[in-house]
N, C-alpha and C positions, 0 to 999 in steps of 0.2 A: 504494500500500500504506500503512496506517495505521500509526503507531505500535505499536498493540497487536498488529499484526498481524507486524509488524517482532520484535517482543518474544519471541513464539513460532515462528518460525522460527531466530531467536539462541540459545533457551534449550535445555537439552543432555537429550536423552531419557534415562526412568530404566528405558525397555524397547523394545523394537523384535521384532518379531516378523520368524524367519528367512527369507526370499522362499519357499525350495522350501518349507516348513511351511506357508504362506499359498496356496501353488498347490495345495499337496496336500488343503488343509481345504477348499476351495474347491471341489474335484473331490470331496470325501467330500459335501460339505453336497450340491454337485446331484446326486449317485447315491441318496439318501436320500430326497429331495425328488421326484424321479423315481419310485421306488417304493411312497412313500409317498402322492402322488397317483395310483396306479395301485389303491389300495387302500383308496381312499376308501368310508366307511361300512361296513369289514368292521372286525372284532373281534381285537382283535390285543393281545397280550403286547408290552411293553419295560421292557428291560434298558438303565439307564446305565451309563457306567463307574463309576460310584461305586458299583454295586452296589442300585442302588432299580430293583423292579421295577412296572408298571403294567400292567393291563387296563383295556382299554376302546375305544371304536369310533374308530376314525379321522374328525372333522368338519371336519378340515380342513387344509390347509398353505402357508405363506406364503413358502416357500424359504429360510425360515431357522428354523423353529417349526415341532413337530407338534401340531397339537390335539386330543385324546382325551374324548371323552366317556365319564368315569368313573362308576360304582353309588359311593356314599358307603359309609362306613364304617359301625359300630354307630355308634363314637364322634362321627363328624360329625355322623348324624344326630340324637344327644343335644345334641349343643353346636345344629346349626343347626336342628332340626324339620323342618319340609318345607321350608325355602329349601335344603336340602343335598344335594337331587335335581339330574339331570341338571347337575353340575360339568362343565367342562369346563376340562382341564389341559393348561397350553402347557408344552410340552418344547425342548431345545433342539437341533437336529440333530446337529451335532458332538458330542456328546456322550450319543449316543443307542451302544451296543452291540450289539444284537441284538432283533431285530424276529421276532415268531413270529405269522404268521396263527393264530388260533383258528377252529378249524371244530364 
């Protein structure tokens, strides 16, 4: 073990995340992940807990990120012109609320 390595193992944490907390996010993140690969390139609604909500198609997931391909806004498309097409927005699972298929 190196020095530096010695150093940070000595040095006193300023957060620790609680074990059940870390089991439970763990189990939320793969039931998410799960669903949301089952639902690959359907058109779906999300709600975080922060309250921002998003549509657009599911392209993708990485077991910890949903990827949405999103329609731009007016406003983007003023700001970007045409590079503002086909956006595609990584969300973060944990942190995802409620998922609604759009039919």
């Amino acid at each position: 073990m190196t020095s530096k390595n010695k150093a940070l193992d000595n040095s006193a944490h300023i957060y620790e995340a609680d074990q059940d907390w870390v089991a439970g996010a763990k189990q939320i993140r793969q039931k998410l992940s799960d669903v949301c690969g089952a639902h690959h390139n359907r058109n779906v609604r999300v709600k975080t807990i922060d309250g921002h909500s998003y549509e657009g198609t599911v392209v993708g997931i990485d077991g910890c990120h949903l990827h949405l391909a999103v329609s731009p806004s007016v406003m983007d498309a003023r700001f970007f012109g045409p590079f503002a097409a086909n956006s595609i927005l990584t969300l973060v699972l944990y942190e995802l609320l409620v998922i609604t298929l759009l039919i």
